[in-house]
mmCIF file of the N, C-alpha and C atoms, coordinates in Angstrom:
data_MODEL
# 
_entry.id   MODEL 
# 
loop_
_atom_site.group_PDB 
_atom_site.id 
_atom_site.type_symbol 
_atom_site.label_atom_id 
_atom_site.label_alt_id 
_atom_site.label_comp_id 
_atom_site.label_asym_id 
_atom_site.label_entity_id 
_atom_site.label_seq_id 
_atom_site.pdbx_PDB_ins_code 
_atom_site.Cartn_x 
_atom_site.Cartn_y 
_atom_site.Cartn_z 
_atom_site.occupancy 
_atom_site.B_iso_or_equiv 
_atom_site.pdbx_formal_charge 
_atom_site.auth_seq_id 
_atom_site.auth_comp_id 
_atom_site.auth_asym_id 
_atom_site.auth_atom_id 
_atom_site.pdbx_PDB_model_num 
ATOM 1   N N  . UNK A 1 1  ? 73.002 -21.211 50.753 1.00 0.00 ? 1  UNK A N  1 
ATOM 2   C CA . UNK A 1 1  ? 73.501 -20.366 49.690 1.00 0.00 ? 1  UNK A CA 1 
ATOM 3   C C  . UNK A 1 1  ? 72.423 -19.378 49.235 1.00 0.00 ? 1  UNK A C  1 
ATOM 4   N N  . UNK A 1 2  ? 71.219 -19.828 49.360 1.00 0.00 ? 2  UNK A N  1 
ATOM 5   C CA . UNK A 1 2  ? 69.650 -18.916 48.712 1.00 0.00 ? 2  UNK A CA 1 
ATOM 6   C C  . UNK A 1 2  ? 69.925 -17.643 49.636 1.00 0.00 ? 2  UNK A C  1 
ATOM 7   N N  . UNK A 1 3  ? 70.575 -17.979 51.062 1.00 0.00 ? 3  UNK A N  1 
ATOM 8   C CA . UNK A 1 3  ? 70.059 -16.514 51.870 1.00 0.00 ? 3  UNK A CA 1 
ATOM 9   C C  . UNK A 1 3  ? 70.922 -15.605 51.861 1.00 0.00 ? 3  UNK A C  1 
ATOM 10  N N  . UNK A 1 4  ? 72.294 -16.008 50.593 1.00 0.00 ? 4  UNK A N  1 
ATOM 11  C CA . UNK A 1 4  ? 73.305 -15.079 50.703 1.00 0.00 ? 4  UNK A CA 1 
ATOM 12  C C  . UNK A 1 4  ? 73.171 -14.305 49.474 1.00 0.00 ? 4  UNK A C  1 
ATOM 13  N N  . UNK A 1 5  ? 72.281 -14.492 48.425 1.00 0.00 ? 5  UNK A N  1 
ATOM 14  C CA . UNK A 1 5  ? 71.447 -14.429 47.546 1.00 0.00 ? 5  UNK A CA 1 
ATOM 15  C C  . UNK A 1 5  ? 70.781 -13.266 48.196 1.00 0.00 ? 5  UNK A C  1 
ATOM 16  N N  . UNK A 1 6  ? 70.032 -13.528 48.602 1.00 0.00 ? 6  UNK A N  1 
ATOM 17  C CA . UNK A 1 6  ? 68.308 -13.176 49.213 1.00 0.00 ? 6  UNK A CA 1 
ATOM 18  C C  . UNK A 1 6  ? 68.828 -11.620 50.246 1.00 0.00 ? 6  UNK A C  1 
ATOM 19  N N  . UNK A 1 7  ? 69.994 -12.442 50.706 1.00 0.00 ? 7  UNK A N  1 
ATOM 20  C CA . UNK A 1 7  ? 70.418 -10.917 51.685 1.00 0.00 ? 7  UNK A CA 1 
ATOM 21  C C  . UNK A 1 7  ? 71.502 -9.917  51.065 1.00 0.00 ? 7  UNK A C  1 
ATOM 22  N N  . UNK A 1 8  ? 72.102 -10.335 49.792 1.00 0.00 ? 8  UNK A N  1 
ATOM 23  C CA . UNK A 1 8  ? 72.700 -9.287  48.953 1.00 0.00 ? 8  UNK A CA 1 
ATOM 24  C C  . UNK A 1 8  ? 71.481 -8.861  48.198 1.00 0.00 ? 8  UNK A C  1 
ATOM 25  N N  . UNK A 1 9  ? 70.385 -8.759  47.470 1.00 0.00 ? 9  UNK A N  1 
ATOM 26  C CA . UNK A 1 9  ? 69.309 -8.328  46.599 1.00 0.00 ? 9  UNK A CA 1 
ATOM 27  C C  . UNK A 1 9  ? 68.789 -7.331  47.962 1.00 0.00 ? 9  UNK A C  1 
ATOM 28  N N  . UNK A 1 10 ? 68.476 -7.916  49.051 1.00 0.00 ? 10 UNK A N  1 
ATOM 29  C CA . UNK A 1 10 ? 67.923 -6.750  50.301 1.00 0.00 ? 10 UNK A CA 1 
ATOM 30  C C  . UNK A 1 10 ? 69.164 -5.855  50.806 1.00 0.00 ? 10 UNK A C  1 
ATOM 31  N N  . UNK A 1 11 ? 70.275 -6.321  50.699 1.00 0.00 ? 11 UNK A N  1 
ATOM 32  C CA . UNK A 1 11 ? 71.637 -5.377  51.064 1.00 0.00 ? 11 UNK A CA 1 
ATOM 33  C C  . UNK A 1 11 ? 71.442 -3.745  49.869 1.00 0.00 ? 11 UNK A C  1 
ATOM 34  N N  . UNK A 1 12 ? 71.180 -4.583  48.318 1.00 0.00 ? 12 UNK A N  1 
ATOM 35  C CA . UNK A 1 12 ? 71.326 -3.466  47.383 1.00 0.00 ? 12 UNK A CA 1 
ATOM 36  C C  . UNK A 1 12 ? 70.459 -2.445  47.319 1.00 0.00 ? 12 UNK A C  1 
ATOM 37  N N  . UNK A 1 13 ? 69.255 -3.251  47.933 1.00 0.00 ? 13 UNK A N  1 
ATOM 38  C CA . UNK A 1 13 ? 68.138 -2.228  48.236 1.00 0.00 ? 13 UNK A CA 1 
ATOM 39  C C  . UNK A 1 13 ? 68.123 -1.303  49.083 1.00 0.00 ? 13 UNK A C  1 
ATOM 40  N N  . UNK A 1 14 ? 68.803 -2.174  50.078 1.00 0.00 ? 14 UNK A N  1 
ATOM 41  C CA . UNK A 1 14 ? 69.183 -1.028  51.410 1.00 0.00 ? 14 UNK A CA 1 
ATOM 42  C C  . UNK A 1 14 ? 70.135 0.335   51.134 1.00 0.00 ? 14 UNK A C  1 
ATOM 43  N N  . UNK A 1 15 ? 70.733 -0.361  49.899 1.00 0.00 ? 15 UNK A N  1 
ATOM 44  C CA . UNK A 1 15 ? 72.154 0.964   49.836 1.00 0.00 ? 15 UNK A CA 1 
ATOM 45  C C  . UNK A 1 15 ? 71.210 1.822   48.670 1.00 0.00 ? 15 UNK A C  1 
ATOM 46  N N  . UNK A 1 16 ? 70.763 1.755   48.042 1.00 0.00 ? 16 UNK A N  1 
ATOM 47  C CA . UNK A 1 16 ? 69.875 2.133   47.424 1.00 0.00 ? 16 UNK A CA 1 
ATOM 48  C C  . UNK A 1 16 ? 68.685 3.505   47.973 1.00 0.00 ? 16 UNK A C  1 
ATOM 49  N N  . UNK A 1 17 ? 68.197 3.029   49.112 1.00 0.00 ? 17 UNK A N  1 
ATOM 50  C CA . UNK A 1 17 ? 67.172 3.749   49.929 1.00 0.00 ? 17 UNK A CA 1 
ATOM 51  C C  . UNK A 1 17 ? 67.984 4.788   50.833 1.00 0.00 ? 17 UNK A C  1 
ATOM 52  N N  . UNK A 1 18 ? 69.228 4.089   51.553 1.00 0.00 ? 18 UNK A N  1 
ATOM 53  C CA . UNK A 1 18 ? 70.318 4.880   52.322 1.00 0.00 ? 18 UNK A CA 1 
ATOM 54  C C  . UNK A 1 18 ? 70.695 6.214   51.161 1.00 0.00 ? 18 UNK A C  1 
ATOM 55  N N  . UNK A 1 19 ? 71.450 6.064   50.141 1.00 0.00 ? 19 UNK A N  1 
ATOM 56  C CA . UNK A 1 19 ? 71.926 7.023   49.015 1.00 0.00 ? 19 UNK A CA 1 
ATOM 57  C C  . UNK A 1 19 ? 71.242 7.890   48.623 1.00 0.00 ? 19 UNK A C  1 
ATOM 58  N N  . UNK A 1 20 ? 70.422 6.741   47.736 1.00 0.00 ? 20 UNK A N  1 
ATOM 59  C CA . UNK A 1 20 ? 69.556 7.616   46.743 1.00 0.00 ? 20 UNK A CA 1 
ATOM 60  C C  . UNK A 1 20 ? 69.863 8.292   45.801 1.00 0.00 ? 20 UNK A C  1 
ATOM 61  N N  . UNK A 1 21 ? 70.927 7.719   44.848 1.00 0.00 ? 21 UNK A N  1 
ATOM 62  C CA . UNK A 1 21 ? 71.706 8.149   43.981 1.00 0.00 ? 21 UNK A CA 1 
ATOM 63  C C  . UNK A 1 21 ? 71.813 6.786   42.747 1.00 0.00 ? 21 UNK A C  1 
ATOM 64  N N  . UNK A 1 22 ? 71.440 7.388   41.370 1.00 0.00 ? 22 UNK A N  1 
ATOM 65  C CA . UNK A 1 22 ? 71.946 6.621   40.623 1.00 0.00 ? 22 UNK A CA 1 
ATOM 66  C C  . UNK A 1 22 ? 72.968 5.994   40.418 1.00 0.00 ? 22 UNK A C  1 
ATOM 67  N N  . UNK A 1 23 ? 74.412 6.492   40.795 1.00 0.00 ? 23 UNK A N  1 
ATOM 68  C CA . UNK A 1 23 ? 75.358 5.878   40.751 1.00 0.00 ? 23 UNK A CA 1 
ATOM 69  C C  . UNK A 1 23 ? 75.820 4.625   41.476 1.00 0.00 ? 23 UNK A C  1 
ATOM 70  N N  . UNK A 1 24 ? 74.441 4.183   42.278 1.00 0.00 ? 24 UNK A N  1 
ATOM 71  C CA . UNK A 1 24 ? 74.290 3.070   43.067 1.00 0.00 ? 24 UNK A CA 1 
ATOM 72  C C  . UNK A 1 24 ? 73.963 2.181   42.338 1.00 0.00 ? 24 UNK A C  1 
ATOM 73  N N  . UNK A 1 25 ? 73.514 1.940   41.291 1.00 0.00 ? 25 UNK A N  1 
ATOM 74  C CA . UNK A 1 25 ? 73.440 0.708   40.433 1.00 0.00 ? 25 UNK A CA 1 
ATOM 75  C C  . UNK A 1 25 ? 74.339 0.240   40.297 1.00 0.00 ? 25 UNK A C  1 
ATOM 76  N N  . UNK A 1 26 ? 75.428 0.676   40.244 1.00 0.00 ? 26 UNK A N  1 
ATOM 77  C CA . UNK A 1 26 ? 77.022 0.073   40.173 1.00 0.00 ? 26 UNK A CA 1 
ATOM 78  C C  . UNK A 1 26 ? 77.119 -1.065  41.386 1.00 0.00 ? 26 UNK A C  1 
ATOM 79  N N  . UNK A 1 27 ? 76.463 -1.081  42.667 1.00 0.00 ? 27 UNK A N  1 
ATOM 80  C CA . UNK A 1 27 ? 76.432 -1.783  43.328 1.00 0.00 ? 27 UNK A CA 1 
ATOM 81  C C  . UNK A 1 27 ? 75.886 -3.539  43.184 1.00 0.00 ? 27 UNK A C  1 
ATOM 82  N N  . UNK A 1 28 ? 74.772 -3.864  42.817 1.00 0.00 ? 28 UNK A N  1 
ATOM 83  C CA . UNK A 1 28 ? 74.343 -4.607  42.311 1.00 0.00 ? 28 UNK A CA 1 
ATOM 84  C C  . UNK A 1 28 ? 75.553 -5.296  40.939 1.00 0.00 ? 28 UNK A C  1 
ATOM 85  N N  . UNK A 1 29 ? 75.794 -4.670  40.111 1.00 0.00 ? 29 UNK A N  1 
ATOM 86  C CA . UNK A 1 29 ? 76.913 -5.034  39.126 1.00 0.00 ? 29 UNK A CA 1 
ATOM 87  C C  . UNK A 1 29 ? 77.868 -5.637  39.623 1.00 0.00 ? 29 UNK A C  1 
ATOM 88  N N  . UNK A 1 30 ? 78.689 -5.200  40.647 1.00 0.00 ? 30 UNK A N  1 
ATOM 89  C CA . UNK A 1 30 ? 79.031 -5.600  41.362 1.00 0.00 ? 30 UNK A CA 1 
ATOM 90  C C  . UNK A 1 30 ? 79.371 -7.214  42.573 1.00 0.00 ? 30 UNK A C  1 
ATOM 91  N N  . UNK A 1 31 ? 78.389 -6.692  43.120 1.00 0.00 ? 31 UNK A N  1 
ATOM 92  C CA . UNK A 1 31 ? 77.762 -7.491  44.452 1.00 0.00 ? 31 UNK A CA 1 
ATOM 93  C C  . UNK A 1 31 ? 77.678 -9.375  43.413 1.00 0.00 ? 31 UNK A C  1 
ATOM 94  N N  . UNK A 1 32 ? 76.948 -9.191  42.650 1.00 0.00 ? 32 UNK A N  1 
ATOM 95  C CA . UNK A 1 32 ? 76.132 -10.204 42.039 1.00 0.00 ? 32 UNK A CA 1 
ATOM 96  C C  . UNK A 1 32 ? 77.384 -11.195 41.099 1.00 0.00 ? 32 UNK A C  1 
ATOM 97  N N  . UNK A 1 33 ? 78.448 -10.886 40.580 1.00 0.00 ? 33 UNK A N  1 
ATOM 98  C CA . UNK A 1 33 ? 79.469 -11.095 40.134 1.00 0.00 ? 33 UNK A CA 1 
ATOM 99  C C  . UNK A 1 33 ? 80.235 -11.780 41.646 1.00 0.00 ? 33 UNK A C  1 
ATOM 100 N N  . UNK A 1 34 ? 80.174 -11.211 42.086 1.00 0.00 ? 34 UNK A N  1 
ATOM 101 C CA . UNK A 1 34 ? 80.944 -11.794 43.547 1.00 0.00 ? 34 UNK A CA 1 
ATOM 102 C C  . UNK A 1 34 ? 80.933 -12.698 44.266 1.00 0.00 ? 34 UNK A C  1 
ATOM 103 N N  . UNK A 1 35 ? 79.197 -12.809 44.370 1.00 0.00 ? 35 UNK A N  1 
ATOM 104 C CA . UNK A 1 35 ? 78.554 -13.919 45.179 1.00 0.00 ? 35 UNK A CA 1 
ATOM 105 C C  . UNK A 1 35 ? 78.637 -15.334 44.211 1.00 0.00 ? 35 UNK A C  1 
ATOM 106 N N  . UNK A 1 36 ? 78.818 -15.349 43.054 1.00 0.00 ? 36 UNK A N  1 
ATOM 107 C CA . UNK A 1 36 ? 79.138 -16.304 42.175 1.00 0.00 ? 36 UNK A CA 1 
ATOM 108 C C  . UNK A 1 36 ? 80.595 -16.902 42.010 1.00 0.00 ? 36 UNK A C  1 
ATOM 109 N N  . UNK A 1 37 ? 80.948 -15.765 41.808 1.00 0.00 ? 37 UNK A N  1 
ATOM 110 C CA . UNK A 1 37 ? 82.685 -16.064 41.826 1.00 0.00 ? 37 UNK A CA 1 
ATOM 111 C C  . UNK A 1 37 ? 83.161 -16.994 43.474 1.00 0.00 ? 37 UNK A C  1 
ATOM 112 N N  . UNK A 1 38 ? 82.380 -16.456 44.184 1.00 0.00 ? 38 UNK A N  1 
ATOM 113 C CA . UNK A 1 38 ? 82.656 -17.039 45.378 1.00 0.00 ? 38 UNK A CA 1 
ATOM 114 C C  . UNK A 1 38 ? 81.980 -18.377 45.707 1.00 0.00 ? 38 UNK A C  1 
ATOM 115 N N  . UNK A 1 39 ? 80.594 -18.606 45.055 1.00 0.00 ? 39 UNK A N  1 
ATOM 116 C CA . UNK A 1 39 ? 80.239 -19.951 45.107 1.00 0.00 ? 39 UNK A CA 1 
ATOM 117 C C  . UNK A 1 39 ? 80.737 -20.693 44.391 1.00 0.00 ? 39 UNK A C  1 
ATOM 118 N N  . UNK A 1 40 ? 81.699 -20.270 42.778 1.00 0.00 ? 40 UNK A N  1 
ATOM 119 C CA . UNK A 1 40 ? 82.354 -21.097 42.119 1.00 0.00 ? 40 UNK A CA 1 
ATOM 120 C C  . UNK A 1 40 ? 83.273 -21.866 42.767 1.00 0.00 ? 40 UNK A C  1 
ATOM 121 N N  . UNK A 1 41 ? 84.175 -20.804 43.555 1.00 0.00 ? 41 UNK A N  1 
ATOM 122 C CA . UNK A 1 41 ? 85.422 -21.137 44.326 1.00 0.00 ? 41 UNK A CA 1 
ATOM 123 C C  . UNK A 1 41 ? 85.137 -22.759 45.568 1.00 0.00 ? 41 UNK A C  1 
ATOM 124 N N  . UNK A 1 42 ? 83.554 -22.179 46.025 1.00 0.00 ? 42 UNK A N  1 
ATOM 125 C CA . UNK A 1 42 ? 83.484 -23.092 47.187 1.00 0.00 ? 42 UNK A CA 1 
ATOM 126 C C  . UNK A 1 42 ? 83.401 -22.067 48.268 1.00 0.00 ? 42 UNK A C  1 
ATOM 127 N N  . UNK A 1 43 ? 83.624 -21.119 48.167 1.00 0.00 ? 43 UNK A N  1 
ATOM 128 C CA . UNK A 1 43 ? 83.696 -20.703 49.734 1.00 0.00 ? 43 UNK A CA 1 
ATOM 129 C C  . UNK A 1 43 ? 82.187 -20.377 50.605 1.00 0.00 ? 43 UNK A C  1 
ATOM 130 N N  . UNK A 1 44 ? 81.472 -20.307 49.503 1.00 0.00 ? 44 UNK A N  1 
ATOM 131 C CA . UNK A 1 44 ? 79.919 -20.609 50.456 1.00 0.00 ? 44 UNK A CA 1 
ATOM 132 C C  . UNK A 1 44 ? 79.002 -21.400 49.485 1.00 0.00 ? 44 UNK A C  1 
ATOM 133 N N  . UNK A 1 45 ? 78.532 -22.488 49.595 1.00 0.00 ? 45 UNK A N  1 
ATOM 134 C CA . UNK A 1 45 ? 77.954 -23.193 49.255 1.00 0.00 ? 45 UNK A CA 1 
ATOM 135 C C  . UNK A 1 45 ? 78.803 -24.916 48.155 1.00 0.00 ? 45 UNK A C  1 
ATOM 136 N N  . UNK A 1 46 ? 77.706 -25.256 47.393 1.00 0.00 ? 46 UNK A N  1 
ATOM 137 C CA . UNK A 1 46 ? 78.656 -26.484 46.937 1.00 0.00 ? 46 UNK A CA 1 
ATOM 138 C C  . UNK A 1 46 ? 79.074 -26.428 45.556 1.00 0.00 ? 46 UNK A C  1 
ATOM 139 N N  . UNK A 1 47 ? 79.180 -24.952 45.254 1.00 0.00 ? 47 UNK A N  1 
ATOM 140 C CA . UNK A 1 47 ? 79.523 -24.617 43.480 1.00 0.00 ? 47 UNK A CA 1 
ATOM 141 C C  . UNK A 1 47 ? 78.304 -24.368 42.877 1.00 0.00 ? 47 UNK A C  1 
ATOM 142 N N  . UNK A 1 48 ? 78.936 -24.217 41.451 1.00 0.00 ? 48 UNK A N  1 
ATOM 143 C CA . UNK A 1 48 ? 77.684 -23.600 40.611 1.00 0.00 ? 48 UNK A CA 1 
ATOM 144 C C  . UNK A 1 48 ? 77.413 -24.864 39.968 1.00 0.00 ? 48 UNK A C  1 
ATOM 145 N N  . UNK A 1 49 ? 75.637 -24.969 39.520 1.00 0.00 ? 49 UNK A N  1 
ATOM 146 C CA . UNK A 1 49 ? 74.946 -26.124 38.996 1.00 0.00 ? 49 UNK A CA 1 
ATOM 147 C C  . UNK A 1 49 ? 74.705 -25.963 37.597 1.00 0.00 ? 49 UNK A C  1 
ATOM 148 N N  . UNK A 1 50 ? 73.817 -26.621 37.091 1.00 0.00 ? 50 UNK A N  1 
ATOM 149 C CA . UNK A 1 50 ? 73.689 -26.336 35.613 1.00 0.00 ? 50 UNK A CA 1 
ATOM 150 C C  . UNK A 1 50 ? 72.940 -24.847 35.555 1.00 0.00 ? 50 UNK A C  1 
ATOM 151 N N  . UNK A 1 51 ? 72.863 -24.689 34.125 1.00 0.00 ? 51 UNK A N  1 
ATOM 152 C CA . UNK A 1 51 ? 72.278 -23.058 33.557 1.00 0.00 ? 51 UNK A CA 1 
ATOM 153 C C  . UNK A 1 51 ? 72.510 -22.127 34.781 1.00 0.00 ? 51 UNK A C  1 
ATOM 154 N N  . UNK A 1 52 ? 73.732 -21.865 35.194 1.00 0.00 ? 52 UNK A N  1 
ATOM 155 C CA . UNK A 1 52 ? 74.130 -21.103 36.219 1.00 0.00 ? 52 UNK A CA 1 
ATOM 156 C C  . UNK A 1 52 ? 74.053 -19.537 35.918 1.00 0.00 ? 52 UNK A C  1 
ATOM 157 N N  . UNK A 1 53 ? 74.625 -19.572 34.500 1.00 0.00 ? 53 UNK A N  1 
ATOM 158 C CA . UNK A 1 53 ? 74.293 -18.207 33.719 1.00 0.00 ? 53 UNK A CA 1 
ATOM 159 C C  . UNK A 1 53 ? 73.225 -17.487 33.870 1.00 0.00 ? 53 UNK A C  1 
ATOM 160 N N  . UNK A 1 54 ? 72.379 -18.482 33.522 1.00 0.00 ? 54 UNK A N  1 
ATOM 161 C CA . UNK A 1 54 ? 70.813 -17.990 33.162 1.00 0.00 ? 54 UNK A CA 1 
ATOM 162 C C  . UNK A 1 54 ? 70.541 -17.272 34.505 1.00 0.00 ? 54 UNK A C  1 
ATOM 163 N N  . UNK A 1 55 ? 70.737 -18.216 35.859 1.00 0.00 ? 55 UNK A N  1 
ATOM 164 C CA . UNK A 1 55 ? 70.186 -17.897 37.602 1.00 0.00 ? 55 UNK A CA 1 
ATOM 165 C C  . UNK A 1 55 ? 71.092 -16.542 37.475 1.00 0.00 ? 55 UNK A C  1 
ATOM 166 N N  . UNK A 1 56 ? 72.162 -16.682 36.968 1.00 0.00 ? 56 UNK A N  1 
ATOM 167 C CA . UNK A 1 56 ? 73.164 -15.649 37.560 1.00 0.00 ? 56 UNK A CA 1 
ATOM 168 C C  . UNK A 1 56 ? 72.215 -14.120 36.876 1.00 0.00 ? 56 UNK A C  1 
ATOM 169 N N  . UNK A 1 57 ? 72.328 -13.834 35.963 1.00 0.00 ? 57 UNK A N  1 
ATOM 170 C CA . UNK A 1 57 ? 71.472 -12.734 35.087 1.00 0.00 ? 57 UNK A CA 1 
ATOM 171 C C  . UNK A 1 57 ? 70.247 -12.843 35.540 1.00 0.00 ? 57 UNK A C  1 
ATOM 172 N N  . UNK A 1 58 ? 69.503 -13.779 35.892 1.00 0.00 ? 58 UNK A N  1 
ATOM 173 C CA . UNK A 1 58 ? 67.729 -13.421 36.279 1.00 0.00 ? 58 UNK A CA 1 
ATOM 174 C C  . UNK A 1 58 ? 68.368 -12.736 37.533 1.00 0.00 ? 58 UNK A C  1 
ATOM 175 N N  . UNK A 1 59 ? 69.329 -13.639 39.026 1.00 0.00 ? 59 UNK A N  1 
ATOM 176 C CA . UNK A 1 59 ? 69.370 -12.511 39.949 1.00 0.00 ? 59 UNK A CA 1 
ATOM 177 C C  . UNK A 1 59 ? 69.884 -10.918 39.560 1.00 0.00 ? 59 UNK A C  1 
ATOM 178 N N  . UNK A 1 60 ? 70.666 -10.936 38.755 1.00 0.00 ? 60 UNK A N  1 
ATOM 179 C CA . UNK A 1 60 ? 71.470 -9.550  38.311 1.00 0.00 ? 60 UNK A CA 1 
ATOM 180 C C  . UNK A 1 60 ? 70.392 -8.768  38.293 1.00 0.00 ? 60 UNK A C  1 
ATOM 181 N N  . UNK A 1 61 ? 69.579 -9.638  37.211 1.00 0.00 ? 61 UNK A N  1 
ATOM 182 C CA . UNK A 1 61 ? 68.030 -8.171  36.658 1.00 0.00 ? 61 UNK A CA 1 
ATOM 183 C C  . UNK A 1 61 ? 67.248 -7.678  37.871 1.00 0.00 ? 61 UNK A C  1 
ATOM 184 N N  . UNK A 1 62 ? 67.331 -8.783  38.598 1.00 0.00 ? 62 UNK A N  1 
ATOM 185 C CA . UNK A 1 62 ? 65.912 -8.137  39.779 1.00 0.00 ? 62 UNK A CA 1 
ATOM 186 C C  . UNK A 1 62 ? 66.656 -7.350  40.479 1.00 0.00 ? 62 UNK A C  1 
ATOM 187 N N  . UNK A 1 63 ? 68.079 -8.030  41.358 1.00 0.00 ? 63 UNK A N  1 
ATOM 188 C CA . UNK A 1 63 ? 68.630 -7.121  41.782 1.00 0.00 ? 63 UNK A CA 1 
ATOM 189 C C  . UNK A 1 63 ? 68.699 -5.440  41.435 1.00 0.00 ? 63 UNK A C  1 
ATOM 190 N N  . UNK A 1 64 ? 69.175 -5.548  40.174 1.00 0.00 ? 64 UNK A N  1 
ATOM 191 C CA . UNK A 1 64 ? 69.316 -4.539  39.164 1.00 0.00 ? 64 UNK A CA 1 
ATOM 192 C C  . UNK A 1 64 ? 67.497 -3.267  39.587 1.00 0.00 ? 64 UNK A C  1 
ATOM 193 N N  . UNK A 1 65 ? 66.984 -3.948  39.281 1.00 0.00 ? 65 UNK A N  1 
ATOM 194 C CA . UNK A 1 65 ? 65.301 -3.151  39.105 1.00 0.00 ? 65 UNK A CA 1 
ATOM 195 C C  . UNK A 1 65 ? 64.855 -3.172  40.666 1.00 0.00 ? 65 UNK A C  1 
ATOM 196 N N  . UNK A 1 66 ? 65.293 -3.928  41.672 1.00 0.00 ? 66 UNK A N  1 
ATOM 197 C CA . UNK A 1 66 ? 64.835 -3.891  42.856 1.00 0.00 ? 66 UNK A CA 1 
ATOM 198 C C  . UNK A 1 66 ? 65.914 -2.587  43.396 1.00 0.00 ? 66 UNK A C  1 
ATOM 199 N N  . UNK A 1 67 ? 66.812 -2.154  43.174 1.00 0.00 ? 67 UNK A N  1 
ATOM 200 C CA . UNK A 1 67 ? 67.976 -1.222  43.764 1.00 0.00 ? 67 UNK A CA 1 
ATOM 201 C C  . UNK A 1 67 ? 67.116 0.488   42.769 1.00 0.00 ? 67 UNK A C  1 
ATOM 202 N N  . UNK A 1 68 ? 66.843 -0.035  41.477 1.00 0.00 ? 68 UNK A N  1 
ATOM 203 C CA . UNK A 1 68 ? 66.769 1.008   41.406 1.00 0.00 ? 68 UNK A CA 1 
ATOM 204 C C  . UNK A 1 68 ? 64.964 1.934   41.518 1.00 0.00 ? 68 UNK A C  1 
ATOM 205 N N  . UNK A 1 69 ? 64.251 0.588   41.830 1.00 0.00 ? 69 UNK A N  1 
ATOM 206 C CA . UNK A 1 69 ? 63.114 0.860   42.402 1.00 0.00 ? 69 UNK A CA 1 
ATOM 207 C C  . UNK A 1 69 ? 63.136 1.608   44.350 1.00 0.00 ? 69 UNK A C  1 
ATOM 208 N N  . UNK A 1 70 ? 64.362 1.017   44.645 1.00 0.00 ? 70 UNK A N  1 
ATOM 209 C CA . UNK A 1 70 ? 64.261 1.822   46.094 1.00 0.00 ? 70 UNK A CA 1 
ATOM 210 C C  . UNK A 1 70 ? 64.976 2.967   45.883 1.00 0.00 ? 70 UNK A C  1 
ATOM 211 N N  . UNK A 1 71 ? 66.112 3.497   44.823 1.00 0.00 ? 71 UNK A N  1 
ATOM 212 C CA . UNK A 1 71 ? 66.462 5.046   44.508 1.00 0.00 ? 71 UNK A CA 1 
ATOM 213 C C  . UNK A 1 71 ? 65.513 5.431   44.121 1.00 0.00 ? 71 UNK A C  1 
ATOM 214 N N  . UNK A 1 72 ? 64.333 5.274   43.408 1.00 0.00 ? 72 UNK A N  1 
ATOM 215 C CA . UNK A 1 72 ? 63.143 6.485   43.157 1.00 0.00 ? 72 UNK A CA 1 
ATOM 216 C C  . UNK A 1 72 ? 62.502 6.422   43.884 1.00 0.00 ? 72 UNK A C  1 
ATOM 217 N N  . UNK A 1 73 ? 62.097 5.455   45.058 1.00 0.00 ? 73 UNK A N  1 
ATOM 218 C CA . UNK A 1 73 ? 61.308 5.759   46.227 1.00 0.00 ? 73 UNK A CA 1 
ATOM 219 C C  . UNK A 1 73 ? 61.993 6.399   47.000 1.00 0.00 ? 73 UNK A C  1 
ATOM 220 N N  . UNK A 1 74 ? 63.299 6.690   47.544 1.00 0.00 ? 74 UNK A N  1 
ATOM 221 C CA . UNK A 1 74 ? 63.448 7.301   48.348 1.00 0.00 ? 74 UNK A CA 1 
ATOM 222 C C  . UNK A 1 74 ? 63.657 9.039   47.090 1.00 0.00 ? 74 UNK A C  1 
ATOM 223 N N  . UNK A 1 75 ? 63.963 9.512   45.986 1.00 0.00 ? 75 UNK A N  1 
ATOM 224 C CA . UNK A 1 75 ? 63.762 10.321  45.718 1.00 0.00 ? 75 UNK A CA 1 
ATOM 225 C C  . UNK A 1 75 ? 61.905 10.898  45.625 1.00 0.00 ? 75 UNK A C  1 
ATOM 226 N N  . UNK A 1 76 ? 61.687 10.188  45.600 1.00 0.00 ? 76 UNK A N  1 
ATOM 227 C CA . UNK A 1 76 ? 60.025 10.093  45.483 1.00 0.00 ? 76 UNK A CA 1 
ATOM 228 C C  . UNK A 1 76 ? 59.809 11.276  46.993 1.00 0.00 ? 76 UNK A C  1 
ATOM 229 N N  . UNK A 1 77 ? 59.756 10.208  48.069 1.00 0.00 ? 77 UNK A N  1 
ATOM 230 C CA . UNK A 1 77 ? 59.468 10.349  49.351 1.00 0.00 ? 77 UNK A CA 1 
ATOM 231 C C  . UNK A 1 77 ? 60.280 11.605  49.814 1.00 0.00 ? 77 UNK A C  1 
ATOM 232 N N  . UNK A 1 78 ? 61.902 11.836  49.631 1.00 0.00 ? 78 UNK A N  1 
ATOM 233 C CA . UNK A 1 78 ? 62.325 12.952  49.824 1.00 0.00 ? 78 UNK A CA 1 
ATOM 234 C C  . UNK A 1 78 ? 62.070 14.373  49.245 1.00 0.00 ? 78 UNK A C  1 
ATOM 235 N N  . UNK A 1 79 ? 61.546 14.274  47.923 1.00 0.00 ? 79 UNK A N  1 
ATOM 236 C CA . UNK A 1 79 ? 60.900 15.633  47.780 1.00 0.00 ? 79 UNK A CA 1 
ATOM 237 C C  . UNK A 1 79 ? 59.738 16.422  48.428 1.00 0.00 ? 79 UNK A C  1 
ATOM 238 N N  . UNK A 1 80 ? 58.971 15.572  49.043 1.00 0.00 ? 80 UNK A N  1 
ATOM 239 C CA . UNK A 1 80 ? 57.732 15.583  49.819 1.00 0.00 ? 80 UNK A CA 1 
ATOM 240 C C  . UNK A 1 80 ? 57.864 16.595  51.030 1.00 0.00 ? 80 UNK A C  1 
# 
């Protein structure tokens, strides 16, 4: 379940660096809501554990700051 985690936070980054558009934060908002809803259900992993909230929002934030740390690097790098 960690690497479906681990490979949506590197997915958002990726769409992030691909774009390069603010309106890509919407992605992460997204994405991160999903992967939960879907471990609630069962369909990948064995459900959600205690303080699930808390995991759920710490991934949201990084996600969140890791997506929009690769839109200013690639605006960074593209003005160059």
């Amino acid at each position: 379940m960690e690497a479906a985690f681990i490979a949506a936070v590197v997915g958002c980054a990726f769409v992030g660096v691909l774009v390069g558009r603010w309106w890509v934060l919407i992605v992460p908002l997204v994405v991160v809501p999903v992967l939960y809803i879907g471990s609630d259900q069962g369909l990948w992993g064995y459900g959600l554990g205690d303080a699930w909230q808390v995991a759920m929002m710490f991934v949201l934030t990084f996600a969140l700051v890791i997506t929009a740390a690769a839109i200013s690097l690639r605006r960074i790098v593209w003005r160059r």
